[in-house]
N, C-alpha and C positions, 0 to 999 in steps of 0.2 A: 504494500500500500504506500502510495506516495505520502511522505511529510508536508504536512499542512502547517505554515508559516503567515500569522496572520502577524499583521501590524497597525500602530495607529496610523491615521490619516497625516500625510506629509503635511506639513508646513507650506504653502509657496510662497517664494523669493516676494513676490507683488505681497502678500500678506507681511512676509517680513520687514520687506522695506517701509510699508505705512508704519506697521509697530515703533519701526526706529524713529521714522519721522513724527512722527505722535508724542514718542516719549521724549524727545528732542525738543518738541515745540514746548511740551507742560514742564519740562525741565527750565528751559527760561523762564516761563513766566511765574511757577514758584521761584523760581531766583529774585525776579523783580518785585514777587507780592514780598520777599523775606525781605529785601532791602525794604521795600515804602515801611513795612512793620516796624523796623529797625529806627528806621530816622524820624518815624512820627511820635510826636510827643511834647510835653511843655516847651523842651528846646527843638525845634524840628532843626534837623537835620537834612542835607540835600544830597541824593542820591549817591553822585559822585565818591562825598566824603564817606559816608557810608561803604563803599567797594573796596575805599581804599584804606579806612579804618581794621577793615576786617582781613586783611594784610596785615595791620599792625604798624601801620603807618598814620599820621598822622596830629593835629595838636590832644594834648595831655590829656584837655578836660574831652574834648569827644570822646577820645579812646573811651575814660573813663566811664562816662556815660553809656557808651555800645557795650563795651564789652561788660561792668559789669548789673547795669541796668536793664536793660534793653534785649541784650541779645540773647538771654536765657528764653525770654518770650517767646522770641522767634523760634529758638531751638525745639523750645516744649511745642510747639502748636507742630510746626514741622515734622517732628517725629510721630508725635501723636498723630497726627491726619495720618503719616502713610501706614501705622499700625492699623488704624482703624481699618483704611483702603484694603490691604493688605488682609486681615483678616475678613473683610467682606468677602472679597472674592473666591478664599477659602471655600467659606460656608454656600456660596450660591453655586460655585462649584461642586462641590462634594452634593449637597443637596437637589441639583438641577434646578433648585426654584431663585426666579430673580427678587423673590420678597425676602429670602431668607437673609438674616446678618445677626451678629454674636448678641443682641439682645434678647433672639428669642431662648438662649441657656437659661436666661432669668426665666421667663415664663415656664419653660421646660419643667424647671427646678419646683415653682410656685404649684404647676398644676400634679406634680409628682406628690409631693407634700399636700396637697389637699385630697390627694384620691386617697394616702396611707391615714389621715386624718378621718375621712369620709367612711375606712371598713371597719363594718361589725358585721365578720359572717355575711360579705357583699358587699354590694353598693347599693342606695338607692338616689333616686333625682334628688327628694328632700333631702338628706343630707351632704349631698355634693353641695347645693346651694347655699345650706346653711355654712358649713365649712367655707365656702367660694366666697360671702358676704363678710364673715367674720375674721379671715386670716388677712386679706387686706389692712383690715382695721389695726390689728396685732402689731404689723410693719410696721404701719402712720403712726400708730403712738409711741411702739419704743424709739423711733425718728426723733418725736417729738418731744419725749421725756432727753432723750441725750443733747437735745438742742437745749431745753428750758435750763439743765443742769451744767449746760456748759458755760466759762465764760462769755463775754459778750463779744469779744473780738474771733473767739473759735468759734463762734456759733454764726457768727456772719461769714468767715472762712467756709465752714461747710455747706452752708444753703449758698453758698458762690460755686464751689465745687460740684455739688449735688445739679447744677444748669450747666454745666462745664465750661470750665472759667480757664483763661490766662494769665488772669489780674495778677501780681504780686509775685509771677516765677521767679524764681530762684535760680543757682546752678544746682542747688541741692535734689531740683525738682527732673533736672533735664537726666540724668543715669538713668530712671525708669525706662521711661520714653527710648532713650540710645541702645538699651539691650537689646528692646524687643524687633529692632528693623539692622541691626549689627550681627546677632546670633543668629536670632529667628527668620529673619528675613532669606538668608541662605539656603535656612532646612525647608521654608516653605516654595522656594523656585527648585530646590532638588526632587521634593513630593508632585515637579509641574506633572511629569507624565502618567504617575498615578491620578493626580486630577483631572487630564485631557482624558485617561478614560474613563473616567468615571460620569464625564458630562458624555459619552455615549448611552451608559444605560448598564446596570449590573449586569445583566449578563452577555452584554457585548466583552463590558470589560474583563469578566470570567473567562474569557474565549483568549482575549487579549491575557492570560497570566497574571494580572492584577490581582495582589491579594486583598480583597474587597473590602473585607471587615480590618484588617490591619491597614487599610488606606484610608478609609474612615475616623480610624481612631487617629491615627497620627494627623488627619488634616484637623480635625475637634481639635485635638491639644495645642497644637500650631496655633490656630485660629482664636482658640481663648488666652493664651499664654499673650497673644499679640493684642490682643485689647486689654486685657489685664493690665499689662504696662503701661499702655498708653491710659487706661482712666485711674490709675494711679497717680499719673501727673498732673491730667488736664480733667478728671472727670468726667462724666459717660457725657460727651456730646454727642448730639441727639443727630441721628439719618446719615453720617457720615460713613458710617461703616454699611448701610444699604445704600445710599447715591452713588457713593464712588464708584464700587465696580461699573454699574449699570450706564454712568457717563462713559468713563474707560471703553466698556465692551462697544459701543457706539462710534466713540471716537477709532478706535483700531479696526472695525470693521470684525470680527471673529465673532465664533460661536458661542465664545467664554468670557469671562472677563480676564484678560491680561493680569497675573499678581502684579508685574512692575508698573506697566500702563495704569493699575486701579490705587498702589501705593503712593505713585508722583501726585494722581488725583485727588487721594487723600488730602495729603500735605497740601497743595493749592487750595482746596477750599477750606479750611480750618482758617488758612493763613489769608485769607480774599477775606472769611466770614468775622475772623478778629477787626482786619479795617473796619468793617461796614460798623462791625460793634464800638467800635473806638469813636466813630462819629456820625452814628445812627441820633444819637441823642447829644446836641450840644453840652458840653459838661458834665458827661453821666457814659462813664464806660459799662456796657452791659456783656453779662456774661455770653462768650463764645457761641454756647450751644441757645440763648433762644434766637440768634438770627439763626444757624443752622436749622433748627427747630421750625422757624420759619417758613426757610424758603423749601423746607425738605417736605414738610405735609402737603404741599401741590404734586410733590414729584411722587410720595407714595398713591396721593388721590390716582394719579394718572396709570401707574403702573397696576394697582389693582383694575382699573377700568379696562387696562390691556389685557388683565388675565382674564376677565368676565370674559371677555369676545369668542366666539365660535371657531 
């Protein structure tokens, strides 16, 4: 009997070249949103000085001001966005759904905990609801007691955090962020060909040699590890880890969402969505995520309207 040699679908050169020109183009212009980020602020700063501060050139008091004011900001949203990207694509990948991104582990976790809650000797509807109604509450309040019980400057800290904030980075803040797109970043474009098959379908990919369940698990852990980091620093802002892929898979033209093409996208909109926060409200920096939050519930409006369609 003849050997039967299957393989994934090639690549073409036309497909790769958009990918680079793609990633080429969103590489500038995250560069240019990191600069404007950089130089805006009580003392604005102009472009130029900005390039050339981040050399390490230039007078004292800039420096001072970018490197160590400033440019942690830019760092955290930076990495943070392309974690977020990043793990998006994961999850919509492994999962084939383009709604899917690392928020719904929470719900995952929430509806697991109310079904183990919900048995005595089964299930019924009344006490799924009951249970459904009441465990929300549970969150809200121990939220709420650890807010009352905090002081007042950490308890404005965390409801800043809690919408995902940039306000106040640190250098202390940006190591999270740096791990997860330095380590992780690698292990999730090495798992790329487990993921191209798996956006065929199990059991293509079975035919294909993929080991199914262990590509599964390693893209999860990937995928949560890489947001974990990132809302460590910047806190869970809100649609970026579901937009990003799904702009990405668009802009590159492909079947999937690109990890690099969806992590550069990341990073751009984080760092686009801080400006607009910065001077959305004259005299009133708002946190990262409700412009995210924003402009992102039209784009899920729309995406659920695509999956309604025939």
């Amino acid at each position: 009997m003849a050997n039967l040699t299957v393989r994934l679908p090639a690549v073409s050169w036309l497909v790769r070249l958009r990918l680079a020109g793609v990633c080429a183009v969103l590489a500038v212009l995250t560069f240019l949103a990191f600069c404007l980020g950089v130089g805006l602020g009580d003392i604005p700063i102009g472009l130029t000085e900005v390039v050339t501060a981040l050399f390490g050139r230039g007078e004292q008091g800039q420096l001072f001001v970018i490197w160590q004011l400033r440019l942690p900001r830019a760092l955290v949203g930076l990495l943070a966005g392309a974690a977020f990207g990043l793990s998006g694509a994961l999850f919509q990948t492994m999962t084939r759904n383009p709604l899917a991104s690392p928020d719904m582990i929470g719900a995952v976790a929430a509806a697991l905990l109310t079904y183990l809650l919900a048995w005595r000797r089964g299930i019924t509807g009344y006490r799924v609801v009951l249970v459904g109604i009441g465990l929300p509450w549970v969150f809200t309040s121990a939220t709420e007691y650890l807010m009352v019980i905090s002081e007042k400057f950490q308890a404005q800290a965390a409801l800043g955090w809690l919408f995902g904030n940039l306000n106040g980075r640190t250098w202390d803040h940006v190591t999270p962020p740096a791990f997860a797109p330095a380590v992780l970043g690698p292990v999730a474009l090495l798992l790329g060909r487990w993921s191209r098959a798996l956006q065929l379908g199990e059991d293509v990919a079975t035919v294909l040699g993929t080991p199914v369940q262990r590509a599964r698990v390693a893209l999860l852990a990937a995928g949560v590890a890489l947001v974990a980091f990132g809302t460590a620093a910047a806190g869970p802002i809100a649609f970026v880890a579901l937009a990003a892929p799904q702009l990405a898979q668009r802009l590159a033209g492909t079947a999937w969402p690109p990890p690099l093409t969806a992590a550069l996208t990341g990073g751009f909109l984080v760092l686009a969505a801080d400006l607009l926060a910065r001077r959305a409200v004259p005299g009133l920096e708002l946190p990262v995520g409700v412009v995210t939050g924003v402009l992102g519930a039209p784009l899920l409006l729309w995406l659920l309207a695509r999956a309604r369609r025939p």
